[in-house]
C-alpha positions as CSV (number, residue, x, y, z in Angstrom):
1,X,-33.8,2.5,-12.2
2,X,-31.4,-1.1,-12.6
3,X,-33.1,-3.1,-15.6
4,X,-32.0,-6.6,-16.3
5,X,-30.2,-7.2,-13.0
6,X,-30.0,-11.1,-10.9
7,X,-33.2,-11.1,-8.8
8,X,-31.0,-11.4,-6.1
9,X,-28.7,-8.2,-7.1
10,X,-31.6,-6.5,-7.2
11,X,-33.2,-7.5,-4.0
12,X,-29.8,-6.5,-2.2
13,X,-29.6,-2.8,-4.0
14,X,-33.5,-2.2,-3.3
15,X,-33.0,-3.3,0.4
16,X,-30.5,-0.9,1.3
17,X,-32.4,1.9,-0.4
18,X,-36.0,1.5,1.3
19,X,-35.3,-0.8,4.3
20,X,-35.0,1.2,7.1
21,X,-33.3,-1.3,9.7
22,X,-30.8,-1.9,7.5
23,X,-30.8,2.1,7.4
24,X,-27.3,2.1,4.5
25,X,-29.6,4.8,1.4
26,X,-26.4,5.7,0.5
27,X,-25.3,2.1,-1.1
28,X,-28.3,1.6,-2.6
29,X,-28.6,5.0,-4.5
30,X,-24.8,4.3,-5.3
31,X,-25.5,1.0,-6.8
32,X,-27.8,3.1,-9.2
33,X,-24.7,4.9,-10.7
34,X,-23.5,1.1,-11.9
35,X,-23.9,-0.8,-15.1
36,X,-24.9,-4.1,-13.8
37,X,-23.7,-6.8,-16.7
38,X,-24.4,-11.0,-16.9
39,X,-21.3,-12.1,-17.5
40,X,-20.8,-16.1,-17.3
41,X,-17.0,-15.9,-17.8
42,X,-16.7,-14.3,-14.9
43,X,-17.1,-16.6,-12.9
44,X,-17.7,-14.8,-9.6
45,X,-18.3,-11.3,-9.8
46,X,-15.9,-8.3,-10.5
47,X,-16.1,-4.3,-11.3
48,X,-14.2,-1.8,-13.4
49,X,-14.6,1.6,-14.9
50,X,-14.5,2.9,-18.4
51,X,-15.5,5.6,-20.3
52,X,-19.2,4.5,-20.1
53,X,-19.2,4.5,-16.5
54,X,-19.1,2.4,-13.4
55,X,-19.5,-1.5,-14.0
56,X,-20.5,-4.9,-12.2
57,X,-19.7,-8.3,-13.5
58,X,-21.7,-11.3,-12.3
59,X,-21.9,-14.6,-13.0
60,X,-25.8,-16.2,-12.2
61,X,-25.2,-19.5,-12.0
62,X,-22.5,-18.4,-8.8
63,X,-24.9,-15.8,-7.5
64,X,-27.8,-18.9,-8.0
65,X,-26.0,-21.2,-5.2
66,X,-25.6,-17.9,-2.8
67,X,-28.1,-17.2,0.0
68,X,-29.4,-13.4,0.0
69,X,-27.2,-12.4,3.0
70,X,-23.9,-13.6,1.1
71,X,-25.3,-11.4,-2.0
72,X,-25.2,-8.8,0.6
73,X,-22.3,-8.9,1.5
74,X,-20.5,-9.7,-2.1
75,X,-22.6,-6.3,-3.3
76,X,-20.9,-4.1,-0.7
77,X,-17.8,-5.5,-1.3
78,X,-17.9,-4.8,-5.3
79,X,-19.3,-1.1,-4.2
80,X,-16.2,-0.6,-1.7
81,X,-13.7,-1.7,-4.9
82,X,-15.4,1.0,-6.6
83,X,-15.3,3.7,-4.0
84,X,-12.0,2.8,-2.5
85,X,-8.6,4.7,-3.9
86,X,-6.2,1.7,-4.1
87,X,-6.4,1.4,-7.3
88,X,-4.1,4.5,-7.7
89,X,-1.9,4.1,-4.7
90,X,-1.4,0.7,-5.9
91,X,0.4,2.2,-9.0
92,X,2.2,4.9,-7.8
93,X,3.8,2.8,-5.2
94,X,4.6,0.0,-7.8
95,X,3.2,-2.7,-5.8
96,X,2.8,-6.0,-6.7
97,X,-0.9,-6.4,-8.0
98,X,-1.6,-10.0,-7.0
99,X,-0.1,-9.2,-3.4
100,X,-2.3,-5.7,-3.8
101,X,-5.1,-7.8,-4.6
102,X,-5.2,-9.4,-1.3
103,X,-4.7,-6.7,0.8
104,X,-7.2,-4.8,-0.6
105,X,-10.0,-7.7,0.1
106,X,-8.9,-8.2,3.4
107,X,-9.2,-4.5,3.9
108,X,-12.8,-4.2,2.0
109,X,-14.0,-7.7,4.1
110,X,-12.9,-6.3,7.3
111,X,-14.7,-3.1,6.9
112,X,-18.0,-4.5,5.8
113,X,-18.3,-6.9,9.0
114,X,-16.9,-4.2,11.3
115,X,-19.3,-1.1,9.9
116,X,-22.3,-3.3,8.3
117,X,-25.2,-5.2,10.7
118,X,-24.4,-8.5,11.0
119,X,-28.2,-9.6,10.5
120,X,-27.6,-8.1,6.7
121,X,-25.0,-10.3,5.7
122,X,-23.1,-13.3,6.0
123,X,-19.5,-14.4,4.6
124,X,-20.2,-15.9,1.1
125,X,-19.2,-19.7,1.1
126,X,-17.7,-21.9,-1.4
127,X,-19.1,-25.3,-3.0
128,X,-17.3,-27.2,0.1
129,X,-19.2,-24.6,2.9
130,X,-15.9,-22.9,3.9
131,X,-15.4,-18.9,4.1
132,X,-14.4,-17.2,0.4
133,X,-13.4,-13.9,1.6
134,X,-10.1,-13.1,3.0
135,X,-9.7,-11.2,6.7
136,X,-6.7,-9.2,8.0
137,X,-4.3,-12.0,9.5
138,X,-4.9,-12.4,13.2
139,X,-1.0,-12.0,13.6
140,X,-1.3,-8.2,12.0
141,X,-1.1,-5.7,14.6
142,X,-0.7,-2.5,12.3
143,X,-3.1,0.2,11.4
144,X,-5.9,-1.1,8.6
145,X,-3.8,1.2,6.1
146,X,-3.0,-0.9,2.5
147,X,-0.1,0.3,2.4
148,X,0.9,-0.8,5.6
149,X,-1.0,-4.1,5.4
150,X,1.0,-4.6,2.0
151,X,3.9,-3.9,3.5
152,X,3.5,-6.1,6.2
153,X,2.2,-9.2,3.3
154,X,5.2,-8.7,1.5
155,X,7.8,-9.2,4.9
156,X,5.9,-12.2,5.3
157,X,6.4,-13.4,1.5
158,X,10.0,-12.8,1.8
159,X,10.0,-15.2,5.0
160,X,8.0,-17.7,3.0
161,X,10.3,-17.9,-0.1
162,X,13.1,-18.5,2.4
163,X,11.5,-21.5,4.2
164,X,9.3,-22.9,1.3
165,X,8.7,-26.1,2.8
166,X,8.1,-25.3,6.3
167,X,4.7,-27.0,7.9
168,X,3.1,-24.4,9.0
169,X,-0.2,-27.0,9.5
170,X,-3.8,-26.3,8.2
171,X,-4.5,-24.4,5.5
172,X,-7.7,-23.1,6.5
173,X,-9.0,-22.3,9.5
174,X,-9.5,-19.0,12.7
175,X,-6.3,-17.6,10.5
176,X,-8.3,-14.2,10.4
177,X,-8.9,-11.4,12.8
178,X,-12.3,-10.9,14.0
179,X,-13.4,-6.4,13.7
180,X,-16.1,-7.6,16.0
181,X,-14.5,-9.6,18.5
182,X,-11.4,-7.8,19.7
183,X,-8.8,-11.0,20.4
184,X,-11.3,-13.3,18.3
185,X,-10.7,-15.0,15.1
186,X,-12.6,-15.6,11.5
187,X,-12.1,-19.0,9.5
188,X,-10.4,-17.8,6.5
189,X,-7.6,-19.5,4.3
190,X,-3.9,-19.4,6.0
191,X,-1.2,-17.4,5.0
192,X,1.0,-19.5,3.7
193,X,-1.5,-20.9,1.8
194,X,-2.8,-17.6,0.7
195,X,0.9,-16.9,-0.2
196,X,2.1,-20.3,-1.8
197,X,-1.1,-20.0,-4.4
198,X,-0.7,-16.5,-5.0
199,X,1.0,-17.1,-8.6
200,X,-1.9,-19.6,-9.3
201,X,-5.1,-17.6,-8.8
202,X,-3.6,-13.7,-8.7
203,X,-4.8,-13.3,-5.5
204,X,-8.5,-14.0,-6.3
205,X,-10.7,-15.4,-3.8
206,X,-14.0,-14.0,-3.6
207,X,-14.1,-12.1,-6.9
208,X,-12.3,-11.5,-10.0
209,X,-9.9,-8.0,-10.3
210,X,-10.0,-6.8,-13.6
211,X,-8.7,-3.2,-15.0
212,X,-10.3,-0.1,-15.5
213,X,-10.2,1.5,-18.6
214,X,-9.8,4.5,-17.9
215,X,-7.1,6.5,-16.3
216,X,-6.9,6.9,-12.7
217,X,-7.5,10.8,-12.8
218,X,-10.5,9.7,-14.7
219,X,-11.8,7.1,-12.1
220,X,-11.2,9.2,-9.3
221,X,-12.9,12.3,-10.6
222,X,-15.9,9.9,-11.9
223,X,-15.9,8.4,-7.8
224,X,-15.5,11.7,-6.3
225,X,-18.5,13.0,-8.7
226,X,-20.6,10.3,-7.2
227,X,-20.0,10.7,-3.6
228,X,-20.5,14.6,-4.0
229,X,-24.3,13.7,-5.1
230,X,-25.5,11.9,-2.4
231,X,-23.7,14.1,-0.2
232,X,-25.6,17.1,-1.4
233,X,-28.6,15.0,-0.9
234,X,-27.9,14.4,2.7
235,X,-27.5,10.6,2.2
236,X,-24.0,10.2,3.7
237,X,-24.6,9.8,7.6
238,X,-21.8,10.1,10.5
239,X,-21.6,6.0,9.5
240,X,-21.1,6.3,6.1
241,X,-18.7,8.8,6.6
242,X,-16.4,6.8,8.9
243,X,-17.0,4.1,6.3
244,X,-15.8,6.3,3.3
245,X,-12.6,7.2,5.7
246,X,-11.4,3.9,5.5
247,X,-11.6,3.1,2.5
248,X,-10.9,6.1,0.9
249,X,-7.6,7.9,3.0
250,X,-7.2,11.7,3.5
251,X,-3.3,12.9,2.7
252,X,-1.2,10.1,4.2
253,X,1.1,10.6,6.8
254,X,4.2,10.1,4.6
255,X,6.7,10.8,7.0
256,X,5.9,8.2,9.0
257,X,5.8,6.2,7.0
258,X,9.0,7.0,5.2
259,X,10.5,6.6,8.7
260,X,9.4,3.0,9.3
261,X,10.8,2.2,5.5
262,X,14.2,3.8,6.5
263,X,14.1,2.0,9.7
264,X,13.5,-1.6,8.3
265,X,15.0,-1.0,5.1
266,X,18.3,0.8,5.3
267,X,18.9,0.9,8.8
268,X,20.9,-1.8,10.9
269,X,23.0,-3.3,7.9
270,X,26.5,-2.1,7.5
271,X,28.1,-1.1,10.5
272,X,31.4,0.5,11.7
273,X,33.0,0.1,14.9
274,X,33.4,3.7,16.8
275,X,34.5,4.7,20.2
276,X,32.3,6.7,22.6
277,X,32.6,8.1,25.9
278,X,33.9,5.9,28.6
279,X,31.3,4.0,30.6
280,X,31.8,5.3,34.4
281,X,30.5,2.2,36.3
282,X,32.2,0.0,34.1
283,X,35.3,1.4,32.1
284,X,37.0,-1.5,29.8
285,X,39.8,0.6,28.7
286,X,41.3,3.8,28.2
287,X,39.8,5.0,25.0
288,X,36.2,4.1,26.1
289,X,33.5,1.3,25.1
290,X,33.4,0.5,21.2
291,X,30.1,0.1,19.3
292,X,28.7,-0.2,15.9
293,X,27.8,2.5,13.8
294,X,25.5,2.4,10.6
295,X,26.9,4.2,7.4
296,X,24.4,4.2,4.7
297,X,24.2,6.0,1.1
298,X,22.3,9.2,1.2
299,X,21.7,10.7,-2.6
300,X,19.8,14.0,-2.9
301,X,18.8,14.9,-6.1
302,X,19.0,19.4,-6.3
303,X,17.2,19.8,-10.0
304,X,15.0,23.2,-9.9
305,X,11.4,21.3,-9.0
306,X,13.2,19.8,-5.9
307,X,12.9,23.4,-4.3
308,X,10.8,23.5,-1.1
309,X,10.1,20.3,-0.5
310,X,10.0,20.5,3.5
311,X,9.3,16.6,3.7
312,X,13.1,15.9,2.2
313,X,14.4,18.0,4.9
314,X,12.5,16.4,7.7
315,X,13.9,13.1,6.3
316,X,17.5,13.7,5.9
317,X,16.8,15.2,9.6
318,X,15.5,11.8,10.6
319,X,18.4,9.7,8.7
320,X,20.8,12.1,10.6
321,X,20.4,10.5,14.0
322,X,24.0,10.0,16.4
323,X,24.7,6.6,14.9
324,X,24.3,6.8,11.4
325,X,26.7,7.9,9.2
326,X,26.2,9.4,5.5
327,X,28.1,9.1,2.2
328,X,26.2,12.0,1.1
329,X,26.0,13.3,-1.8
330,X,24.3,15.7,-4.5
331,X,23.7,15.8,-8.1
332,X,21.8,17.0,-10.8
333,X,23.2,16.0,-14.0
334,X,26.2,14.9,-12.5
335,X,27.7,14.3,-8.8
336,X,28.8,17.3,-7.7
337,X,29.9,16.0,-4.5
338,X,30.1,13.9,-1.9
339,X,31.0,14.0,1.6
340,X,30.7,12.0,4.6
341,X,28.7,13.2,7.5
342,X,28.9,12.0,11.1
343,X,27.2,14.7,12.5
344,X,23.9,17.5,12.0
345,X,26.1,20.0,13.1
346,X,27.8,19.5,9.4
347,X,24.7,18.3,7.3
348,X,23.6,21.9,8.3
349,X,26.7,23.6,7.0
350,X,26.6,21.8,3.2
351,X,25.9,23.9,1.0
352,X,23.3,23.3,-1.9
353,X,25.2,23.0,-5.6
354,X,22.8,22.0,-7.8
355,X,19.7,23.2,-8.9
356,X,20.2,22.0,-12.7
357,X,18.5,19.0,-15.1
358,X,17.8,15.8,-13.2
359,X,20.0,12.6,-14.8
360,X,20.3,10.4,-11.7
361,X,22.3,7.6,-13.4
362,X,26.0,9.1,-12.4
363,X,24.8,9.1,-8.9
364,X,24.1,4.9,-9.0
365,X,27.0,4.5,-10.5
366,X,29.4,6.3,-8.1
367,X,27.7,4.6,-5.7
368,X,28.4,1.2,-7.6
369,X,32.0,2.2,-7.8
370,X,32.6,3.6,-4.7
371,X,30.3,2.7,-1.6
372,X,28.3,-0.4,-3.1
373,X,28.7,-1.9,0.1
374,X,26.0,0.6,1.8
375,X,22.7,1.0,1.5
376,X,20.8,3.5,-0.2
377,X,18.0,6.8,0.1
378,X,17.8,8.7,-3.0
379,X,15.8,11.9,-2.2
380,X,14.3,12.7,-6.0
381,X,11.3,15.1,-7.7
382,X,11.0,11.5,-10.0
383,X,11.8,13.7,-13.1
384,X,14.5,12.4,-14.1
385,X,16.5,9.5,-16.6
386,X,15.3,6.1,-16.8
387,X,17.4,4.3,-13.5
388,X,19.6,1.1,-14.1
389,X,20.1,-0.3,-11.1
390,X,21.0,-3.7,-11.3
391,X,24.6,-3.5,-10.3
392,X,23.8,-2.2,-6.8
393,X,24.6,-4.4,-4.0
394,X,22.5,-2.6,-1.4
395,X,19.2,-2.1,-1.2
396,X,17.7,1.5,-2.3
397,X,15.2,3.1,-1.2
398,X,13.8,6.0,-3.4
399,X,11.5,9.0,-2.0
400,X,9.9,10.7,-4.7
401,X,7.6,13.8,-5.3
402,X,3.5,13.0,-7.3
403,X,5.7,10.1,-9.6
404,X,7.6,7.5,-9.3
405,X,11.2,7.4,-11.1
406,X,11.1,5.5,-14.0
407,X,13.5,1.9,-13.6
408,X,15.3,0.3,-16.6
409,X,16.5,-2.0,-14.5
410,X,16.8,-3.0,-10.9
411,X,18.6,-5.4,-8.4
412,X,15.5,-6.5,-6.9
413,X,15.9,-4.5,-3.9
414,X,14.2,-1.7,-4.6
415,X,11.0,0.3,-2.8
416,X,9.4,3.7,-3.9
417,X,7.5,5.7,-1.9
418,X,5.9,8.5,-3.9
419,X,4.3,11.8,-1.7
420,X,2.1,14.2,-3.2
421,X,3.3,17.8,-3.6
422,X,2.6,20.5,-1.3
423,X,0.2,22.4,-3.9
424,X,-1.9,19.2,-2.8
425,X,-2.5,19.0,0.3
């Protein structure tokens, strides 16, 4: 049983187990898995993992000016940090971790007042009676996916540091999106606001983030181990498990994803004009109507673990549509051609060179040297030399298999997106 724990903490943790109106056995009898540790530098509360186990951080004399309800409702957020797998998703996609920090929490706090009763919790406040925790912006219309939210954060920082002084108005205020009121709003800070202080408090509202100790195979294993005992003691409910599926995704769907990256990445930058076929209703001239045609840099990489990897060809399927046009080109250890393709009919009828070491650097550089003015894909197993790309003009885009590439240096354009191999799924 929890020993030295805030009366609070404990109050919380023994109400989910035994309350039946509140009816949620399976936080409480996770809560039992956690070293609970008084911690005054803290300042709020936080959670990690190390070798000794699961632990939460809390400061009394914050937890003190709380009301039982907002204890509630920090609890279940420390247990969804610990349950959720952003941690590793965060790394392998090399995100920012201030910027992952808040769209985690606005994940986690959307989920606990969507799924949780309201009469069990209420949004903790701060000293001046305003909202602490973060909500998905009202604004957001994706899926409640992190990566996606992150995405969408880091569009909107872009469009910030290009208009730093534009008045936007309050700082605070219904600036978050209601789970329980479809079209309604929450009071939660701005998002300028959110994003002008973002180098100031690392993304930190209503708790502290601090790393685990462990590694993330570690963590997850030590997660998954818990879960698996209360399931095999029949304490994860249809509920829970909707709960779980949120925070914690199945396989994502990469290839949608990938698409929306090409799409809003690469796509729509440098464009040729071309001629097609003459508009019937409205000729303009004898050769046709002219329009613009895309030409980005597509850069596969053919070293012996890229074999089978269906996903790469469903991409370079999708980057093959009638207006885009490819500087493609292969390599292993070195470029071992290039071509440019206009249509599937010849992407089909390349033949595949490679199938050697992976050193990816004579690729960037041919591409410096001759089509810097493009875009990029680079289609990679991540096995390969350590990337400088800081004299590419474009931006790149590199889709990689279970680990990122490793950068030496990069032009400050650059996005990963790292899929899990097939022996995964």
């Amino acid at each position: 049983m929890i020993k030295n724990i805030h009366e609070k903490l404990l109050e919380s943790v023994q109400s989910m187990l035994i309350d039946t109106r509140v009816n949620l056995p399976f936080y409480g009898n996770f809560n039992l898995f956690i070293n609970f540790k008084e911690d005054e530098n803290i300042g709020t509360c936080a959670v990690n993992m190390t070798s000794k186990g699961m632990n939460f951080f809390y400061s009394s004399s914050f937890l003190n000016r709380l009301t039982q309800r907002e204890i509630n409702f920090i609890t279940l957020h420390e247990d969804f940090h610990l349950l959720l797998n952003h941690p590793r998703r965060t790394i392998t996609g090399q995100y920012d971790p201030k910027l992952s920090n808040i769209a985690q929490d606005m994940i986690i706090n959307h989920i606990i007042v969507e799924d949780i009763l309201p009469d069990f919790i209420d949004v903790p406040k701060d000293e001046e009676g305003k909202n602490m925790a973060l909500f998905v912006p009202k604004e957001y219309e994706g899926n409640l996916i992190f990566e996606e939210l992150y995405e969408w954060l880091r569009d909107k920082q872009e469009e910030r540091q290009k208009n730093p002084n534009k008045n936007s108005g309050d700082s605070y205020g219904p600036y978050g999106k209601n789970p329980k009121s479809p079209g309604g709003t929450i009071d939660t800070h701005s998002l300028d606001s959110i994003l002008d202080n973002l180098d100031k408090n690392s993304g930190q509202y209503l708790d502290v983030h601090i790393t685990d100790e462990i590694s993330e195979e570690q963590r997850e294993s030590m997660v998954k181990d818990a879960i698996e005992r209360l399931q095999s003691r029949g304490l994860t409910s249809s509920n829970v498990e909707k709960t779980l599926n949120k925070l914690r995704k199945k396989r994502k769907d990469y290839l949608s994803y990938i698409k929306r990256a090409i799409s809003t990445l690469i796509f729509g930058t440098i464009k040729n004009k071309t001629i097609v076929r003459p508009n019937r209703r409205g000729i303009q001239g004898v050769k046709g109507v002219r329009k613009m045609k895309n030409r980005i840099n597509v850069g596969l990489d053919t070293s012996g673990s890229m074999g089978g990897q269906g996903t790469f060809e469903r991409v370079l399927s999708y980057v093959n549509r009638n207006d885009i046009e490819m500087n493609f080109m292969e390599s292993d250890t070195e470029v071992k051609w290039v071509q440019n393709i206009k249509s599937a009919k010849k992407l089909q009828s390349i033949p595949i060179k490679g199938l050697g070491g992976t050193c990816l650097q004579p690729m960037i550089d041919h591409i410096v040297k001759h089509h810097n003015d493009c875009n990029s894909v680079i289609l990679t197993d991540g096995e390969t030399d350590r990337l400088d790309l800081s004299r590419v003009n474009g931006k790149v885009l590199i889709i990689s298999v279970d680990k990122p590439c490793p950068i030496a240096k990069t032009n400050g354009r650059l996005k990963q997106i790292t899929i899990e191999g097939r022996e995964k799924d």
